[in-house]
C-alpha positions in Angstrom: -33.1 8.0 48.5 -33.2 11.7 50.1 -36.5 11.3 51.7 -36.1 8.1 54.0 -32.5 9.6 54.9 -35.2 12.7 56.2 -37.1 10.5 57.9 -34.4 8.6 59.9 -32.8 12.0 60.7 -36.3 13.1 62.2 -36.3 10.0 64.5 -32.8 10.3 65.9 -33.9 14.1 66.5 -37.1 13.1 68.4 -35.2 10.8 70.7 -32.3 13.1 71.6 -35.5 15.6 72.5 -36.9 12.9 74.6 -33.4 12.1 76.3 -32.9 15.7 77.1 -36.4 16.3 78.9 -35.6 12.9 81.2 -32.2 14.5 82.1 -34.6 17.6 83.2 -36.9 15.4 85.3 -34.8 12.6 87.1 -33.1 15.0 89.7 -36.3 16.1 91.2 -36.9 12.6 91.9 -35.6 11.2 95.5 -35.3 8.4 97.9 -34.0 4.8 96.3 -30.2 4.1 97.2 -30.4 2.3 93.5 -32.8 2.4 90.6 -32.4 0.8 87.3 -35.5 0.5 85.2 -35.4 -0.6 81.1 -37.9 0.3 78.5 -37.5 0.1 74.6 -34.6 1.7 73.4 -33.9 3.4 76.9 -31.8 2.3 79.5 -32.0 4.2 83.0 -29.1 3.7 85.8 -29.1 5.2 89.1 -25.9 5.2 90.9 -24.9 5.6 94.5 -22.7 8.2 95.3 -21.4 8.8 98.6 -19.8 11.9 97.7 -23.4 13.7 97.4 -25.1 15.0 100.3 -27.9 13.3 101.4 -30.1 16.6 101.3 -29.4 16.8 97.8 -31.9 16.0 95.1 -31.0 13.5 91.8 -28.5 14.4 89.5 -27.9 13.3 85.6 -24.1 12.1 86.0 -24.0 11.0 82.5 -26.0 9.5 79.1 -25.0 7.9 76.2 -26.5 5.4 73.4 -25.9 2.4 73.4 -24.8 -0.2 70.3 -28.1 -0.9 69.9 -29.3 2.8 69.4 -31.0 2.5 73.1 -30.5 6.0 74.9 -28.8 5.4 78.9 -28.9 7.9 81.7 -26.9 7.7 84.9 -28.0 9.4 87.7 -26.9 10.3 90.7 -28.9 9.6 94.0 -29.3 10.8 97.5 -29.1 9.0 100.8 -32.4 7.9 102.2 -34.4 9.3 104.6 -36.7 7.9 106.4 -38.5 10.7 107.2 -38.6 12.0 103.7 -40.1 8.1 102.4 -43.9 9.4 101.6 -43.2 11.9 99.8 -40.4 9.9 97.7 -42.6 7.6 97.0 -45.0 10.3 95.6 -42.5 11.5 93.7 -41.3 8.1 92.3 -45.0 7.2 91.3 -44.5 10.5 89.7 -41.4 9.4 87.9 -42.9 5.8 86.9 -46.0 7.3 85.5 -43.6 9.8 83.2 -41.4 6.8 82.2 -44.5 5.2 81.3 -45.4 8.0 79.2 -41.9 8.3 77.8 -41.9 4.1 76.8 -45.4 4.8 75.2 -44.1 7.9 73.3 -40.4 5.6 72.6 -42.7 3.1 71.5 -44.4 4.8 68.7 -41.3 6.2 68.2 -39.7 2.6 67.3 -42.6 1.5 65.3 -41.9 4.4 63.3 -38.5 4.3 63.4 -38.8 0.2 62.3 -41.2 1.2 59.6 -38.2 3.9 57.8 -35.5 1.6 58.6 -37.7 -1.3 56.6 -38.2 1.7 53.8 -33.8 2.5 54.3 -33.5 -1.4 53.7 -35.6 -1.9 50.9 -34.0 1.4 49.4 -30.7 -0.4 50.4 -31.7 -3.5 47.8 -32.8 -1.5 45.6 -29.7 0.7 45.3 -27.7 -2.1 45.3 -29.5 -3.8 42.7 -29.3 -0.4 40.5 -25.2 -0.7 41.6 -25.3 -4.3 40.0 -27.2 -2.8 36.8 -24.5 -0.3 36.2 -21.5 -2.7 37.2 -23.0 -5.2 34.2 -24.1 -2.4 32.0 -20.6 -1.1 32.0 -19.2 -4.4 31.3 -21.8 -5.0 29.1 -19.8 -1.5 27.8 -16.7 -3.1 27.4 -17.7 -6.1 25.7 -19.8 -4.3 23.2 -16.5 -2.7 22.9 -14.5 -5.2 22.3 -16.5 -6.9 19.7 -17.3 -3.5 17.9 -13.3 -3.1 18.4 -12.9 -6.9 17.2 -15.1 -6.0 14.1 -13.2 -3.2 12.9 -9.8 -5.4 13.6 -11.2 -7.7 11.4 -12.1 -5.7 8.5 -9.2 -3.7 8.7 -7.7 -7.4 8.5 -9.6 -7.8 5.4 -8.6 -5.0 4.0 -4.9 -5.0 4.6 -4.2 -7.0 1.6 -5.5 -4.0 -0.4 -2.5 -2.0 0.8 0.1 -3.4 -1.8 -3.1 -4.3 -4.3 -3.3 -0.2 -3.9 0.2 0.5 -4.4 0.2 -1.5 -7.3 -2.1 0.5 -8.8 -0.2 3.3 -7.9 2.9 1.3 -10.1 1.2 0.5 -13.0 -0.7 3.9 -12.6 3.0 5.4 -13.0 4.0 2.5 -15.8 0.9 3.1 -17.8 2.0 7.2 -18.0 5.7 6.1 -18.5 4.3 3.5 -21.9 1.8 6.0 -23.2 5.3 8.7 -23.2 7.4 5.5 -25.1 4.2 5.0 -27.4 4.6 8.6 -28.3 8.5 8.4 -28.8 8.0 5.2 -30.6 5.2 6.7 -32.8 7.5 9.7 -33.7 10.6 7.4 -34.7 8.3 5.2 -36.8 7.4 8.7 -38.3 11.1 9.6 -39.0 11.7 5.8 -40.3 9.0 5.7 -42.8 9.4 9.2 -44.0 13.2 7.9 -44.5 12.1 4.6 -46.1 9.9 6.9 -48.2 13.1 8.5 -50.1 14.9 5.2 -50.6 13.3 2.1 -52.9 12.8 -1.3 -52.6 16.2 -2.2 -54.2 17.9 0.2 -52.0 17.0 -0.5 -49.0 17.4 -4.6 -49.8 21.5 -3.9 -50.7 21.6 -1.8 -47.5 20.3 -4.9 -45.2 22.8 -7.2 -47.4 25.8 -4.9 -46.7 24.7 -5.2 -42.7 24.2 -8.7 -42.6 28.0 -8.9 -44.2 29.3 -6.9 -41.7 28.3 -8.5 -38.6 29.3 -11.9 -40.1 32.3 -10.7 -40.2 32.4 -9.3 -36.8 31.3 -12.7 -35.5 34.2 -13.8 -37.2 36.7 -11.9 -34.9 35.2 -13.4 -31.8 37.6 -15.4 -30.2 36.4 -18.4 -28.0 34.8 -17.4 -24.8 36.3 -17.4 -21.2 34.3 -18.5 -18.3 33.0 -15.1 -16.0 29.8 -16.8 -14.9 27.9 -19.9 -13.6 24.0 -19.2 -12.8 21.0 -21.9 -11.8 20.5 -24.3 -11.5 17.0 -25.3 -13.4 15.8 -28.2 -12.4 14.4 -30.7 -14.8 13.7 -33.6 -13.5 14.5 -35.8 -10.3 15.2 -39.7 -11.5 17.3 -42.2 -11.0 20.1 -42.9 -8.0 22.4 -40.7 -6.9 24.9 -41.3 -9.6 24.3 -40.8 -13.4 24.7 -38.9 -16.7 22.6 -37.1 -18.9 23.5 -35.3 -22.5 22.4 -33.8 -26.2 24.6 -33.8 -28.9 26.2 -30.0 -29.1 26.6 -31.0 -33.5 22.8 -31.5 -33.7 20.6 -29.6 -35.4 18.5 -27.3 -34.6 15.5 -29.3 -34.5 17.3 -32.3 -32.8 16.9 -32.3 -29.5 17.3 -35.3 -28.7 18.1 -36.5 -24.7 20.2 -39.6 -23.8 20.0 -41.0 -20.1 22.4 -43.0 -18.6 21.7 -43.9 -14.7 23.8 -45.3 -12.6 27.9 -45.4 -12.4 28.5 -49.0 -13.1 26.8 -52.3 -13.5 24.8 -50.7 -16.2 24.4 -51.3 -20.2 21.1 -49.3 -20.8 21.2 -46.4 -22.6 17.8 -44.6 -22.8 16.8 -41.7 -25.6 13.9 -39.1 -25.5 13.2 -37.2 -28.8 13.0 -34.1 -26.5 13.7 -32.3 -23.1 9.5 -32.0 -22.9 9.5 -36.2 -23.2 12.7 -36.4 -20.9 10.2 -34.5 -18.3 7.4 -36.7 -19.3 9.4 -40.4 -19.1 7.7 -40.9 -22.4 11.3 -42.9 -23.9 11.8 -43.1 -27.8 14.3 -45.5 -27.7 16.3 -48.0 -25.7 19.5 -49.0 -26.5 21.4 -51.7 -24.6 25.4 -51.5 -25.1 28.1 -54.5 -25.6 29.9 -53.6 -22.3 29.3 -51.8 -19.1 30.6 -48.6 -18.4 32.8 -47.1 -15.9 32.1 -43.8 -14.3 29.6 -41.1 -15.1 31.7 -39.0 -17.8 30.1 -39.9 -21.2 29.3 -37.8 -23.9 27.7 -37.4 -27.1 29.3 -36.3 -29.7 28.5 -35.7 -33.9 25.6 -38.7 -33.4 28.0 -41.3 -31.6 28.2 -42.0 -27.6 31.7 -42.2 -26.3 32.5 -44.0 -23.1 34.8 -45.9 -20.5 34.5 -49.3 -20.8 34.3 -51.0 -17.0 37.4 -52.0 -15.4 40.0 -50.5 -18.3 41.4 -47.6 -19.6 39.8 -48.1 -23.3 37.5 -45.7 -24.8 34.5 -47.1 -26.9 32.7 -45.1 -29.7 29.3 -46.3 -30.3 26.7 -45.0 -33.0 23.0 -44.6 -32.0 22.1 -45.1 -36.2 23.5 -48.4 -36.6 23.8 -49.5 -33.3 27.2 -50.6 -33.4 31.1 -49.8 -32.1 32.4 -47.5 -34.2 36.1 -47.4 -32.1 37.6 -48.6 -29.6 41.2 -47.2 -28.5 43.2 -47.6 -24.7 44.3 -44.4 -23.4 47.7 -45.4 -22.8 49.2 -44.9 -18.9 45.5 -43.7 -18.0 44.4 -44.7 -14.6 41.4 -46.9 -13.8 39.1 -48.6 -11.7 39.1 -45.8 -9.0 42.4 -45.5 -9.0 42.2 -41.7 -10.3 38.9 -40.8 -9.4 37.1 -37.2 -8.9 37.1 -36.5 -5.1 33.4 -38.7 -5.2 35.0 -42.0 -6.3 32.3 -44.1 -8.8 35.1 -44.9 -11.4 35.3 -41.3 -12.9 38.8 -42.2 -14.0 38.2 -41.2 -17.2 36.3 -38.2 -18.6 35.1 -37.7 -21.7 34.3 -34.5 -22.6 33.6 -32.0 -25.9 33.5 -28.4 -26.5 33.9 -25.8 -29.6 36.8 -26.8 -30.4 36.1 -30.6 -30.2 36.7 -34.0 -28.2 38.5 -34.5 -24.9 39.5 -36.9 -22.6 40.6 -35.8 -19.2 42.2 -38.3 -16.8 45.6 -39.0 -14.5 48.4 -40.8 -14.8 51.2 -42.3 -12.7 54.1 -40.6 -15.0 51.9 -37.3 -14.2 52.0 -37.9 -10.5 48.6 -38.2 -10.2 48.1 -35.2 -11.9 45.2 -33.8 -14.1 46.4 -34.5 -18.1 43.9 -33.3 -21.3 44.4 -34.9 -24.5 42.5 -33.8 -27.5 41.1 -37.0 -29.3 40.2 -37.4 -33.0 36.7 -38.0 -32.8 36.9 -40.6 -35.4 40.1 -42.8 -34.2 39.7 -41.8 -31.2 44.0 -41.4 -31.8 45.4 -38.6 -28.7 46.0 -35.9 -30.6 47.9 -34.0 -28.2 48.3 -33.7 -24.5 48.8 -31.2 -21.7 50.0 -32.3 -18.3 49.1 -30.0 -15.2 49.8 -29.7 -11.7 46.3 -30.4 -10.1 46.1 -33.5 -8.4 42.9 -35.4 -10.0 42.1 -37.2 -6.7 41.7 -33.1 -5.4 39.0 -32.5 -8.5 35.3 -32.4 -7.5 34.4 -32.4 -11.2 35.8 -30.7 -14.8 34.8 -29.4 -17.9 36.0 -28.0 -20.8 34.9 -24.4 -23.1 36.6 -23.0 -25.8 40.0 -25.1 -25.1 39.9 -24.2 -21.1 39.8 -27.0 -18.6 37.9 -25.6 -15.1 38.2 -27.2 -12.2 35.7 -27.7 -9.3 37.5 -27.8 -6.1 34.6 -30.0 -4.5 31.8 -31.7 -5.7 29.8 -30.6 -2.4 28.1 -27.7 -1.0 30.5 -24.5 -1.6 31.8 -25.9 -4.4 33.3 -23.3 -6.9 35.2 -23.0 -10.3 38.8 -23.2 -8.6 41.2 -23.6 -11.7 41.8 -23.3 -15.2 43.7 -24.8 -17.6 44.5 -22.9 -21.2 45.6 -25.6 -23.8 45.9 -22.3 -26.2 48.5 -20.9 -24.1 49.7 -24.1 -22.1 48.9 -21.9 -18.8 46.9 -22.1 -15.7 45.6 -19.8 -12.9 43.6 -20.0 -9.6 39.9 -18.6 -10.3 36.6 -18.3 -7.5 33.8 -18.7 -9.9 31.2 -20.0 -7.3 27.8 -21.6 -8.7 25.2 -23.5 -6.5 25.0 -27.0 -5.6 21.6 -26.7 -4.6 21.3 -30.6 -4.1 24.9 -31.0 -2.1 26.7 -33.7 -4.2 27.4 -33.4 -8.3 28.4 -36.4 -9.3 28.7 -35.2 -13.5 29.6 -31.5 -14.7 29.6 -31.2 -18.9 30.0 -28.1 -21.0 27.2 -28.4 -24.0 28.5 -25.7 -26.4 25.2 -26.0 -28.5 23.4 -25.4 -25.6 25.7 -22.8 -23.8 24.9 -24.8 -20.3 26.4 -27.2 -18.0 24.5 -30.2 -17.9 25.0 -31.7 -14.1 24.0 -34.6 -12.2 23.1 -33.5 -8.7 22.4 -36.2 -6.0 19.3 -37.7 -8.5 18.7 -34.3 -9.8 19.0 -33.8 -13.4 19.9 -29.8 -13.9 21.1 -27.1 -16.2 23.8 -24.1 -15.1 23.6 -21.4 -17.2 27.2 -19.9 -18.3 28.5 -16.4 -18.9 31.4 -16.5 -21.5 33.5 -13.0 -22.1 34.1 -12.7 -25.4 37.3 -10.5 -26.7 37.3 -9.4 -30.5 40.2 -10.3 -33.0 42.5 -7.7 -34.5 43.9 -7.7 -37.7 47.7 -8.8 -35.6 46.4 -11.9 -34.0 46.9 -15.0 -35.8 
């Protein structure tokens, strides 16, 4: 780009050159009152002014260029003289022939000057087309960028998930030192143990586990019944049925009975179905249907010792009924026992009446009118189903989300919605209550049946057509030789 720049320069040196050698020849020149004469590029005007002797000769007032790069002198001119004409116009041939010259010269000038301005142009193009090759190779720059900068986001994206994988290994790096250091512990007490076993014989060493055995027989023997610290769950096992229903094992079965009884529904109902395990509960896969002589009231069954005890609908009588022969066992009327709604939990659906069981053995739990309305227990003889004795309390029934009994102890539920909590207790050992806060979670929002299994060491609930299990924390206080 340096060269044409020269060559322009060179041109627009030439033509001041030029300019300044006219300025040098027009004042020699005499006799026009006005000349004005235009060639390429130049531009020539003679002025008259007044001011100027007449005997004087032409004089270069002024030049300039104009916007088109054209170079103008102003002169200044004499008065004519008519005496002086012939030899002004000798001179003025004169001057005509050198402006001739000087358009010639102008005019080779301009050809050369168009020829580099062409060159200036093209360079021009060119430069602006190397302008517009940068400009896109430097975005071209920032988009490689970015997509090089995309690619490393996305595999430090990929790898992200290695970070905890890593620190993982770092943990079980740390747990694997931490087990081979127990391994070696464990290895030297086995060592101690067998070189002890070694000094004792087979005889021995049975009388010692004997004697152990015996002792912590008899130290589960002391235990007095437990008292509620603890509700945790639920576990859900299944969702069946309406809102409304029961669900129950027997807490005197054996080990290997696991039997499940199903009840849906709070009234209107006389179908009792039974699943030979928790596993087939799950599945639906029934065992056994059993379809009862009356309908019952409520939600607060129980099964108890192989026999299903229930309200019968609209009364206050209690049926026994044996799943072996499929028959009523008992039948008895819980005398001044409200009914039909009458004494419900806070939900309504008939729960009267509940029927209950625990260590100690069977319970109803219900409200009567000489009671106020108040919460009374009776313990029931599982056989007659004859009251065997009866505690009346000071909690309204109506105010009871749901109850249950452990170990003797009747706990309250002070709603059977969301925020419901263990609220009260009832001691039938010591005929004495207090206020507890004993919160659980009613994941669900509305329990409509709460049961103590003591086999089980659960609550089995009925939440809004959810059939779950709390698990319970019982304290547990040791008997000395002075308590009876």
């Amino acid at each position: 780009m340096s060269s044409p720049l020269l060559k322009l320069g060179a041109a627009l040196s030439t033509m001041a050159r030029i300019s300044s050698r006219m300025s040098q020849t027009l004042p020699s020149l005499v006799g026009l009152n006005h000349f004005r004469y235009s060639i390429p590029f130049i531009h020539v005007s003679v002025l008259l002014q007044t001011q100027i002797s007449p005997k004087e000769g032409w004089q270069v007032y002024s030049s300039a260029q104009d916007p088109d790069g054209r170079c103008i002198c102003t002169v200044v001119a004499p008065e004519q003289n008519l005496c002086s004409r012939d030899a002004k116009s000798r001179q003025l041939r004169q001057l005509l022939e050198k402006v001739q010259n000087m358009s010639q010269s102008i005019e080779v000038l301009n050809l050369r000057t168009q020829r580099d301005f062409q060159y200036v142009l093209k360079m021009e193009t060119q430069m602006k087309g190397l302008k517009a090759k940068f400009r896109q190779i430097e975005d071209d720059r920032k988009t490689l960028m970015t997509k090089h900068f995309q690619e490393l986001k996305e595999k430090m994206d990929e790898l992200l998930p290695l970070i905890p994988v890593l620190e993982q290994y770092k943990t079980d790096a740390k747990l694997i030192t931490q087990f081979k250091e127990e391994i070696r512990n464990l290895s030297a007490v086995l060592t101690g143990i067998q070189e002890e076993i070694g000094a004792y014989d087979y005889e021995e060493l049975h009388q010692r586990v004997l004697s152990l055995e015996t002792r912590l027989r008899d130290c589960m023997k002391k235990l007095t019944c437990g008292k509620l610290m603890k509700i945790t769950g639920p576990i859900t096992i299944k969702i069946s049925g309406t809102r409304f229903g029961a669900w129950m094992t027997d807490p005197l079965a054996s080990e290997k009975n696991n039997r499940v009884w199903y009840m849906d529904s709070y009234t209107n109902n006389k179908i009792v179905r039974e699943y030979k395990s928790i596993a087939d509960f799950v599945s639906g896969a029934e065992s056994r249907t059993y379809n009862l002589p009356f309908k019952w009231a409520g939600t607060n069954h129980v099964v108890y010792n192989g026999s299903l005890y229930f309200n019968k609908y609209q009364s206050n009588i209690i049926i026994k009924y044996s799943f072996d022969t499929g028959r009523v066992l008992a039948q008895r009327s819980l005398e001044y026992a409200g009914f039909h709604n009458v004494y419900p939990y806070t939900w309504g659906g008939f729960s009267d009446i509940d029927l209950m069981a625990d260590e100690i053995g069977l319970w109803a739990v219900y409200a009567t009118n000489q009671n106020a309305g108040n919460i009374v227990i009776s313990q029931l003889n599982q056989d007659t189903l004859e009251v065997l004795q009866s505690w009346s309390t000071g909690y309204p029934k109506r105010s009871a989300g749901e109850s249950f009994m452990i170990c003797g102890t009747l706990y309250v539920t002070n709603s059977h919605l969301t925020g419901a909590k263990v609220y009260y207790s009832y001691s039938t050992k010591t005929s004495t209550y207090e206020y507890t806060d004993i919160p659980f979670h009613n994941q669900y929002f509305h329990i409509s049946m709460l049961d103590y299994n003591a086999r089980d060491r659960a609550l089995y609930a009925w939440n809004n057509g959810h059939q779950v299990l709390f698990n319970v924390t019982l304290f547990h206080v040791i008997k000395t030789e002075d308590d009876t």
